[in-house]
C-alpha positions as CSV (number, residue, x, y, z in Angstrom):
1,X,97.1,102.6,138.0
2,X,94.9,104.8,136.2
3,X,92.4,102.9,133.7
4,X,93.7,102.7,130.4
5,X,91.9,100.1,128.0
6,X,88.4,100.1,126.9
7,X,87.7,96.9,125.1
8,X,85.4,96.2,122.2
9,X,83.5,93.2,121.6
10,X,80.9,93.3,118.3
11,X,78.8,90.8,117.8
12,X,75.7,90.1,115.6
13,X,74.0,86.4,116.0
14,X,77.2,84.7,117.9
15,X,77.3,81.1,118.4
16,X,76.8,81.2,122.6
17,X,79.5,78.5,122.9
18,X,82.0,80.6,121.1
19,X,80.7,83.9,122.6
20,X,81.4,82.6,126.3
21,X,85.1,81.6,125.8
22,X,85.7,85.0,124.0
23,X,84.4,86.8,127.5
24,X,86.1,83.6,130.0
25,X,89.1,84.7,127.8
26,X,88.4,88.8,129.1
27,X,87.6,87.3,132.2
28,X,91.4,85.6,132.7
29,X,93.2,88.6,131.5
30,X,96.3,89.3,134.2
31,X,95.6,93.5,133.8
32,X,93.4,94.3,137.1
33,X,90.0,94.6,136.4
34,X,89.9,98.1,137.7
35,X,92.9,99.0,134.6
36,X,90.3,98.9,132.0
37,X,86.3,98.4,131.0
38,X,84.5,96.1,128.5
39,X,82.0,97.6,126.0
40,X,79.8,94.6,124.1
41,X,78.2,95.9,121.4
42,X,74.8,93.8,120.4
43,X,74.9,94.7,116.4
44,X,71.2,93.8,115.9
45,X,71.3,90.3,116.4
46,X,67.8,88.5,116.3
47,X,68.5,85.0,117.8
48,X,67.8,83.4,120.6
49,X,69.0,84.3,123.9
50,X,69.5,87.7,123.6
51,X,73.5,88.5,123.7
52,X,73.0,89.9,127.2
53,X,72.0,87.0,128.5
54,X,74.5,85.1,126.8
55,X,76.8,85.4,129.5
56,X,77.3,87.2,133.1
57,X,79.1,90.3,132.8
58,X,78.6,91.1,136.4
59,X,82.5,90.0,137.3
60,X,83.5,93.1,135.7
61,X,82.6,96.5,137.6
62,X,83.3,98.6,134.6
63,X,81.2,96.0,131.9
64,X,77.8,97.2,129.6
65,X,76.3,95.5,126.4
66,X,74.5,97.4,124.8
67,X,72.2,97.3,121.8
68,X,72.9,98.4,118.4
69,X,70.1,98.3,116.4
70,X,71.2,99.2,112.9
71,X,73.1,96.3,111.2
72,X,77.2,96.8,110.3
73,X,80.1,96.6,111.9
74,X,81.1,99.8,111.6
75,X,78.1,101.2,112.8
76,X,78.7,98.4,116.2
77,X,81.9,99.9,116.6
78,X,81.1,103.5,116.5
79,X,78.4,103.2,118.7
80,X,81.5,101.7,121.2
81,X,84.0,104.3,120.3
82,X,81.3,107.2,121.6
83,X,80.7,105.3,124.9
84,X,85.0,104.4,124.9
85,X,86.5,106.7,128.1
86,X,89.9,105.5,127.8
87,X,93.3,106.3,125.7
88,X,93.9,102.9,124.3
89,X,91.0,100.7,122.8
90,X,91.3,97.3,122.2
91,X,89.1,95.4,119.4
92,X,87.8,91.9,119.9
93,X,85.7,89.8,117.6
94,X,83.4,87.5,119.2
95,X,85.4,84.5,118.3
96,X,88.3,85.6,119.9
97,X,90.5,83.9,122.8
98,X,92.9,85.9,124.3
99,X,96.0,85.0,125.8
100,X,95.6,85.9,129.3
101,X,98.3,88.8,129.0
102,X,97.1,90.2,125.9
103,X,95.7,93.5,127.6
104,X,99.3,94.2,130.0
105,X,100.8,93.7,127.1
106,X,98.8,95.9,124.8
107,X,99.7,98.4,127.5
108,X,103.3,97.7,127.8
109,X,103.6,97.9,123.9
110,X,101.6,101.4,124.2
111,X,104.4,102.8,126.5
112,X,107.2,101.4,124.9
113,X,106.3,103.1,121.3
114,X,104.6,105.9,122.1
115,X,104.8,106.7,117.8
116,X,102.7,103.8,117.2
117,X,98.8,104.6,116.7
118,X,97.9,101.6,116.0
119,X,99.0,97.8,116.3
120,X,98.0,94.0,116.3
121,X,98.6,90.2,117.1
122,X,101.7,88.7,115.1
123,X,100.3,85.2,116.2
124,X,96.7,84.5,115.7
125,X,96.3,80.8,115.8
126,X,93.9,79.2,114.0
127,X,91.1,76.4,116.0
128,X,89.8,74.3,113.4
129,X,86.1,72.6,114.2
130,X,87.1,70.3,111.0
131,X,90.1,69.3,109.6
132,X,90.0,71.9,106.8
133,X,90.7,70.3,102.8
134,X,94.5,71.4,101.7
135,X,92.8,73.5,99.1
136,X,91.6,76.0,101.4
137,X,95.1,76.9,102.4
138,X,95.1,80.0,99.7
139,X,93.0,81.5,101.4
140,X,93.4,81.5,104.9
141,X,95.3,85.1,105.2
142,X,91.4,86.0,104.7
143,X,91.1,84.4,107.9
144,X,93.4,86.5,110.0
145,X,95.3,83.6,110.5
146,X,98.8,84.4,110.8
147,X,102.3,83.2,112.1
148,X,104.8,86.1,112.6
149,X,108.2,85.5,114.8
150,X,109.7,89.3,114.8
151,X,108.2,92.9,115.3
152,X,107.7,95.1,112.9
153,X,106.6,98.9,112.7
154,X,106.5,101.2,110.7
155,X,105.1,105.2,110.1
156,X,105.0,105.0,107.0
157,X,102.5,102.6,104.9
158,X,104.2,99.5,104.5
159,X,102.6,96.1,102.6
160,X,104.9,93.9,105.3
161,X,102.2,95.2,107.8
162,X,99.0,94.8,107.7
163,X,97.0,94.6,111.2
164,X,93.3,92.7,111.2
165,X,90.3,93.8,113.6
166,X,91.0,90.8,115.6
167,X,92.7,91.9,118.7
168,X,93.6,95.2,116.8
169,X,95.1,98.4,119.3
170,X,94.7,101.8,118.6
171,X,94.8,104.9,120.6
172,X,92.4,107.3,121.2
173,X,93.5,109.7,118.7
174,X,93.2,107.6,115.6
175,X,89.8,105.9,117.0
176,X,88.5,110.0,116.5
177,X,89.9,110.7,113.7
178,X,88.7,107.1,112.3
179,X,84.8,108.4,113.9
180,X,85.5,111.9,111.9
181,X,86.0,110.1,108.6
182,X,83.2,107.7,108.9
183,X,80.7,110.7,109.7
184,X,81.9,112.5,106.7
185,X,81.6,109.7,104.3
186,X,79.2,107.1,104.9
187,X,80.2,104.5,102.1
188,X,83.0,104.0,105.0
189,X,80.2,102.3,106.3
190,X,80.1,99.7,104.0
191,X,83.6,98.9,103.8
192,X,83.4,96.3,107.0
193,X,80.8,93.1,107.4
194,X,76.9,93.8,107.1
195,X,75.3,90.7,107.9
196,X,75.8,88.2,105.1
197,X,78.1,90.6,103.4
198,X,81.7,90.3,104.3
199,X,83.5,93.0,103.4
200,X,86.4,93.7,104.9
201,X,88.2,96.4,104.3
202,X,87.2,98.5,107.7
203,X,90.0,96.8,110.1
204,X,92.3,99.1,106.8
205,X,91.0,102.2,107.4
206,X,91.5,102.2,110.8
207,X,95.1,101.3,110.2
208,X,95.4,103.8,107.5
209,X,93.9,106.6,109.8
210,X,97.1,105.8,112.0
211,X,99.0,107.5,109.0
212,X,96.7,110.6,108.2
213,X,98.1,111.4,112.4
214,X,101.5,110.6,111.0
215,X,101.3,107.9,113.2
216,X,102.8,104.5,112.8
217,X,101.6,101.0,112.9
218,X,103.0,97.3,114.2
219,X,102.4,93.9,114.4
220,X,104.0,92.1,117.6
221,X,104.4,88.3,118.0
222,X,104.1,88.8,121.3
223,X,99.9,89.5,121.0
224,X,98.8,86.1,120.9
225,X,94.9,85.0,120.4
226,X,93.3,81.8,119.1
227,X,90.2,82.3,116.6
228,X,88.0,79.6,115.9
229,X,87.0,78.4,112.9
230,X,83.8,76.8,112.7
231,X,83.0,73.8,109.7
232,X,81.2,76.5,107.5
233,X,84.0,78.7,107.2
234,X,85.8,76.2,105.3
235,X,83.0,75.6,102.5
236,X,83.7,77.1,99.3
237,X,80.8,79.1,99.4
238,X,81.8,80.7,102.0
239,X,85.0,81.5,101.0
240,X,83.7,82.8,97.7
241,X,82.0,85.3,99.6
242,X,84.6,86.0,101.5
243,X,86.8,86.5,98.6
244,X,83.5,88.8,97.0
245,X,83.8,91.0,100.2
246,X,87.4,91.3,100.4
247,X,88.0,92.3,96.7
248,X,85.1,94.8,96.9
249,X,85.9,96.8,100.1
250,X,89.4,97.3,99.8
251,X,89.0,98.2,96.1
252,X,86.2,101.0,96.9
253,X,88.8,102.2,100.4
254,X,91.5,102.6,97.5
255,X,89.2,104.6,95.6
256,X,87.5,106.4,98.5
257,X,91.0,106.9,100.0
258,X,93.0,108.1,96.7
259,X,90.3,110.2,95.3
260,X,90.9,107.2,92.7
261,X,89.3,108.2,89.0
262,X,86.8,105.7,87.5
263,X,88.5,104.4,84.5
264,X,87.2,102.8,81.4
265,X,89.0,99.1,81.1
266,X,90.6,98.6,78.1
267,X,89.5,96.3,75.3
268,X,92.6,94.3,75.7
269,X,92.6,93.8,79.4
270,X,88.9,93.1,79.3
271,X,89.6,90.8,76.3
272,X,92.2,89.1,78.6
273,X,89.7,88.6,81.6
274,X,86.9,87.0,79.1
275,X,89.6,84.2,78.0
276,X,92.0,83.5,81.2
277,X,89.0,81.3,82.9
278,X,88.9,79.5,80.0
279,X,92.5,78.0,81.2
280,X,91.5,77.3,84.4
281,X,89.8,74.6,86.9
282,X,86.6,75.0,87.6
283,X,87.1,75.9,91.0
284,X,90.1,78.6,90.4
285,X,87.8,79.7,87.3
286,X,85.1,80.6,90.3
287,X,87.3,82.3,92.5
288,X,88.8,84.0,89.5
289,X,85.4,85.8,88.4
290,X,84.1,86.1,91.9
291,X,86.7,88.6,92.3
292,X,86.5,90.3,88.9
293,X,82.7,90.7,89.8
294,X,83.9,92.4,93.5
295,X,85.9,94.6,91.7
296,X,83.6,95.9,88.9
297,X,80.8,96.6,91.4
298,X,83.0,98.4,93.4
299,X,83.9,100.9,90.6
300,X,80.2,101.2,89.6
301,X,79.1,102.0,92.9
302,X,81.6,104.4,93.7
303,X,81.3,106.0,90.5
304,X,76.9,106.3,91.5
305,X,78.6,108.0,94.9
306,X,80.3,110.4,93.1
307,X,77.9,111.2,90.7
308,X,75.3,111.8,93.5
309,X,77.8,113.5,95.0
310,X,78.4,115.9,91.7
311,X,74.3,116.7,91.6
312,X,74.2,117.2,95.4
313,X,77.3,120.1,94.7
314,X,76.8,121.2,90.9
C-alpha cells in the first residue's frame, strides 16, 4: 500500500507525561508504519526538555519534529502542511490518545466517501485528572468532549456537524486551499490558540474550507480518542478564558468569512446587556460579560483590519 497519512502533532510547552502517551498512542496504531509519516511540530516552546527529547521517535522511519519558532497554532500547523507529502492529513493535539485503529480507519472512511473533505471523531472521551464540580458541565462542548452514536455528513454547512482539531481528517485539497486562505489573510492567524490566548475558531475554518471545494464534512462514532483533562482545565479561570477565546474567534471567522458589516449596537440591545447581569449569579454574571467583552473586541479589531485595509487600497 502506497503511504497515505501524514500526521500532525502541535505542541507548545506540553506536559512530557501527557506528550508520551499521545506518541505510545501513534506508536500502537494497527496501519503499517510504512502507510503513513508523523510530523511534530515544536510551536516555540521554551521548557525544559526540549520536545525532541521528549520522547524517541526513532520507531518510526518516516518521523521529524521540527521547530517552529513563531508562536500560534496556525502558524505550527502550516509549517506541517508545507512539509505534509501525503493525500490525507490527520490532526493530533498533544493530549490526544488514539484508539489504536484510528489511522485504518481514517483511511477506510476516506475511501468509502470519497465527497467528504473533511471529517472527525464522534467519540472523544473525556480523562479527568480531578473529579470536575457539576457546574462545569456547560461548558465542556468547549472541551471537545463529545458522545455521538450515528454518522453524519453532510456538503452543505450543517450546525448538527461541527468537527474539532482533535483527531480532525482532511484531504489534501482542502489542507491547500486552507494554506491559500491563511496566506491571503493573516487575521486567520489569530483565529486558533497563541499561547495564553485560546481562540478557537481555526479547527472551523478548516471545516468551512471543505465547503468553498464543495466538499462535504462528517463526524463518525467510529473515530475514537481519549483527551485528558488536567485539574486546571476545570478552574473557572480557565474556562473564562476559554469562553473569551471561543466567543472572539468564531465571531471575527463570521466576520472575516461573510464579509460581515460592522454594525453600530442599538441603544435598546445595549440597554438590555447593561441590565441582564444584574439578574444573575455572580458566576453566570462573569461568564455572561466575558463573552460580551470577546465579542465587542472582535468587531473593533476587525473593523481596525478593514480600515487598514481601506488606507492600504484607497
Amino acid at each position: 500500500m502506497k503511504t497515505r497519512i501524514t500526521v500532525v502533532v502541535c505542541t507548545h510547552n506540553p506536559n512530557p507525561s501527557i506528550y508520551k502517551e499521545t506518541i505510545d498512542a501513534l506508536k500502537s496504531q494497527t496501519l503499517s508504519l510504512e502507510d503513513w509519516e508523523l510530523i511534530v511540530v515544536d510551536n516555540s516552546s521554551h521548557e525544559a526538555p526540549p520536545v525532541n527529547q521528549m520522547t524517541d521517535l526513532t520507531w518510526h522511519p518516516s518521523a521529524i519534529c521540527v521547530r517552529e519558532s513563531k508562536l500560534g497554532k496556525t502558524i505550527a500547523l502550516l509549517t506541517a502542511f508545507q512539509m505534509a507529502k501525503n493525500n490525507l492529513i490527520v490532526i493530533v493535539d498533544d493530549d490526544n490518545i488514539l484508539e489504536p485503529d484510528y489511522l485504518n480507519t481514517s483511511i477506510s472512511i476516506a475511501d468509502s466517501f470519497p465527497q467528504l473533505g473533511v471529517w472527525g471523531a464522534g467519540n472523544i472521551h473525556p480523562r479527568f485528572e480531578v473529579t470536575p464540580e457539576e457546574w462545569t458541565r456547560q461548558y465542556w462542548y468547549l472541551l471537545a468532549i463529545r458522545e455521538q452514536e450515528y454518522e453524519i455528513w453532510s456538503n452543505f454547512n450543517s450546525p448538527q456537524i461541527s468537527i474539532v482539531g482533535a483527531g480532525m481528517c482532511l484531504r489534501r485539497s482542502v489542507m491547500l486551499k486552507y494554506v491559500e486562505l491563511v496566506t491571503s489573510n493573516t487575521l486567520r492567524s489569530s483565529l486558533d490558540p497563541i499561547g495564553q490566548q485560546l481562540n478557537r475558531a481555526g479547527d472551523q475554518d478548516i471545516h468551512f474550507t471543505a465547503y468553498d471545494l464543495h466538499l462535504g464534512a462528517g463526524v463518525f462514532p467510529t473515530l475514537k480518542l481519549t483527551h485528558i483533562m488536567p485539574a486546571f482545565r476545570l478552574k473557572e479561570d480557565y474556562l473564562l478564558r476559554l469562553v473569551e477565546g471561543y466567543v472572539y474567534s468564531n465571531h471575527l471567522l463570521n466576520m472575516i468569512r461573510n464579509n460581515e458589516p460592522i454594525t453600530t449596537t442599538s441603544i435598546a440591545k445595549q440597554f438590555f446587556q447593561r441590565i441582564r447581569p444584574w439578574f444573575m449569579p455572580p458566576r453566570e454574571r462573569r461568564f455572561y460579560q466575558t463573552a460580551v467583552n470577546a465579542y465587542a473586541r472582535a468587531k473593533h479589531d476587525y473593523s481596525n483590519i478593514l480600515q487598514q485595509s481601506k488606507m492600504a487600497h484607497p
